[in-house]
C-alpha positions in Angstrom: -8.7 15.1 9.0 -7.3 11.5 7.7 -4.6 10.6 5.9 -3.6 8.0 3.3 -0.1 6.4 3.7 1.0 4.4 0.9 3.3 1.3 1.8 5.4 0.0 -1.1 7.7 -2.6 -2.1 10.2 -1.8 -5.0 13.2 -3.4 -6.7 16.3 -1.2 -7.1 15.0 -1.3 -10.5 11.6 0.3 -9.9 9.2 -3.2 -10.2 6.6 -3.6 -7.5 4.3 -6.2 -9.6 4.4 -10.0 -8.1 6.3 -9.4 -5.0 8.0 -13.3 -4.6 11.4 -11.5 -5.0 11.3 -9.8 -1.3 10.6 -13.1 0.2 14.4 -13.7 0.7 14.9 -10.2 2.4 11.9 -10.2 4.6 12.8 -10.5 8.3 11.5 -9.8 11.7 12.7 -6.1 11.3 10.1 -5.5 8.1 7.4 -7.8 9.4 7.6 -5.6 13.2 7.3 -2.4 10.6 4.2 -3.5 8.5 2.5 -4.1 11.7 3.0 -1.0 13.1 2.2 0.3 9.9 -1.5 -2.0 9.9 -1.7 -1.1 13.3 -2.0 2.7 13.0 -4.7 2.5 9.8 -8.2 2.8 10.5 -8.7 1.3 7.1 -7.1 0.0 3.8 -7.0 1.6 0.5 -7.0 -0.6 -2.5 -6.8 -0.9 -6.2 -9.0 -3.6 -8.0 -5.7 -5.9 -8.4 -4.8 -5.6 -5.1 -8.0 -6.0 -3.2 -8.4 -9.0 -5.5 -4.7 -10.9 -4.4 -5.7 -9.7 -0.8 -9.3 -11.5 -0.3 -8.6 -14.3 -2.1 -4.7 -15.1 0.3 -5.5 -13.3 3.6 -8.6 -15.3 4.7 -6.6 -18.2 4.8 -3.7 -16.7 6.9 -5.4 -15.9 9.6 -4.4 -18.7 11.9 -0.8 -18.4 10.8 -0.5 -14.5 11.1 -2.4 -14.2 14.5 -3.6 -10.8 15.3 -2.0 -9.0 12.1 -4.3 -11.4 9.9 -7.2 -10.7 12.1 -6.6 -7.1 12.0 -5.9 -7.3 8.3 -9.4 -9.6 7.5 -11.9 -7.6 9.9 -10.8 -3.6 9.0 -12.5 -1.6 6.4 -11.6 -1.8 3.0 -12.2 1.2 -0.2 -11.5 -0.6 -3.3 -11.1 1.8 -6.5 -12.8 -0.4 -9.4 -15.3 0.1 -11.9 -15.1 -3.6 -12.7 -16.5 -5.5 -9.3 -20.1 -5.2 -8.6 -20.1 -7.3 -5.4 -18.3 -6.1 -2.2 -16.8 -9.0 -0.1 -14.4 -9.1 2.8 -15.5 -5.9 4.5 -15.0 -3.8 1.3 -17.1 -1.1 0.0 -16.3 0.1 -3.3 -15.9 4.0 -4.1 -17.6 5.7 -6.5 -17.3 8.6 -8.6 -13.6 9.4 -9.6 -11.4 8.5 -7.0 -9.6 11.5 -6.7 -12.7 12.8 -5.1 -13.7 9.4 -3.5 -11.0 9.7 -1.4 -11.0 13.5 -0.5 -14.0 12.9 0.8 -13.0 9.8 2.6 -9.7 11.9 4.3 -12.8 13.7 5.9 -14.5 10.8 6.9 -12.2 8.5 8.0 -8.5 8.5 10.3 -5.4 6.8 8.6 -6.0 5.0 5.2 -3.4 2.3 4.3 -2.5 2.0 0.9 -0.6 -1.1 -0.1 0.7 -2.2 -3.9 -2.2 -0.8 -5.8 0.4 1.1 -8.5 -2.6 2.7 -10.3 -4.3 4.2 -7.8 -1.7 5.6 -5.9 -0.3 7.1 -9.2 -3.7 8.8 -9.2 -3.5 10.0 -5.7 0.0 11.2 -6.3 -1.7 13.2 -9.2 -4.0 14.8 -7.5 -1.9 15.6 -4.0 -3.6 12.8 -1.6 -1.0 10.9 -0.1 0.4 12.5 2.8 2.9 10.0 3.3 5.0 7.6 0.9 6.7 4.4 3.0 8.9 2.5 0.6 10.8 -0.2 1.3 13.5 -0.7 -1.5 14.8 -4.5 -2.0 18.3 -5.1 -3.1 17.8 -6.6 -6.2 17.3 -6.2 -9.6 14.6 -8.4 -11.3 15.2 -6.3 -15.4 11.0 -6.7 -15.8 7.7 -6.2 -14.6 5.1 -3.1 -13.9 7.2 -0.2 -12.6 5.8 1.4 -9.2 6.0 5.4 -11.0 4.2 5.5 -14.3 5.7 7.8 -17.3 4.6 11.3 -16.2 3.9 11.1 -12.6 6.2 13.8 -10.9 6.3 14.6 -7.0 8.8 16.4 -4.7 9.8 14.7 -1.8 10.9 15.6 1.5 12.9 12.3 3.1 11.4 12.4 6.8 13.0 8.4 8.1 15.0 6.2 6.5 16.9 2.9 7.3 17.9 -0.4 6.9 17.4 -3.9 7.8 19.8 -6.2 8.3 18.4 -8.2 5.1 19.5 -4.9 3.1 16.1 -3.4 2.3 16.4 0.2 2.8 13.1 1.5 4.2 12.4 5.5 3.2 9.6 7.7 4.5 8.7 10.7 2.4 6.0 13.7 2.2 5.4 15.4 0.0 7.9 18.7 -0.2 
């Protein structure tokens, strides 16, 4: 059976939206990290926004992220939108809810990568389908923006890895308890 890992970057705070706040605190340590994390998927899981920010930056990367961007450009992608009609960039959109879109797709499919995409992995955190939580946790405070947990969404946690780069960012890996 696959799993879905959800990759996240936070603020002390709890933001995730717009992301140009890690850039300081990104380093060799992190990038090594999201490519072993890329590296072990079989495929990425995506919200609409996401998927969106993705096809429209990563095409042009390619040629300055080597064989991460290639990686990143030619693997599956499940997009959760009821808005797009028209799959590009290797995407197929699910359909149905997605709770049960992507229990069928743990079947189906090895390790599903789920990066930003706040919505949807609130939804999968609803409904007990992320096996694994990877969060890295940025040392600063940015006071507004979309917070990563909506109002409501509880989960126990068992911390399974945690530590922290030399920029700061505290990188914890959590199941769920």
């Amino acid at each position: 059976m696959g799993k879905v890992i959800a990759v996240e970057y936070v603020t002390l705070d709890g933001v995730f939206e717009e992301p140009a706040w890690s850039g300081p605190y990104f380093n060799d340590e992190l990038g090594a990290w999201q490519d072993a994390n890329l590296r072990e998927a079989d495929a990425l899981l995506l919200g609409r926004r996401t998927y969106e920010g993705f096809k429209a930056a990563w095409p042009a990367m390619e040629s300055s992220t080597g064989d991460f961007g290639r990686k990143m450009n030619s693997m599956p992608k499940y997009v959760a939108t009821t808005s797009l009609t028209t799959p590009e960039w290797n995407a197929t959109f699910l359909s149905g809810t997605v709770a049960d879109a992507v229990a069928k797709l743990r079947t189906e499919t090895g390790t599903l990568l789920l990066n930003g995409s706040g919505d949807l992995l609130n939804e999968l955190t609803r409904h007990n389908l992320v096996d694994e939580y990877r969060i890295m946790i940025y040392p600063v405070v940015v006071g507004e923006g979309r917070k990563l947990w909506h109002e409501g969404t509880k989960i126990a946690l068992k911390p399974t890895n945690r530590w922290t780069t030399a920029t700061g960012v505290e990188v914890l890996t959590y199941v769920p308890a």
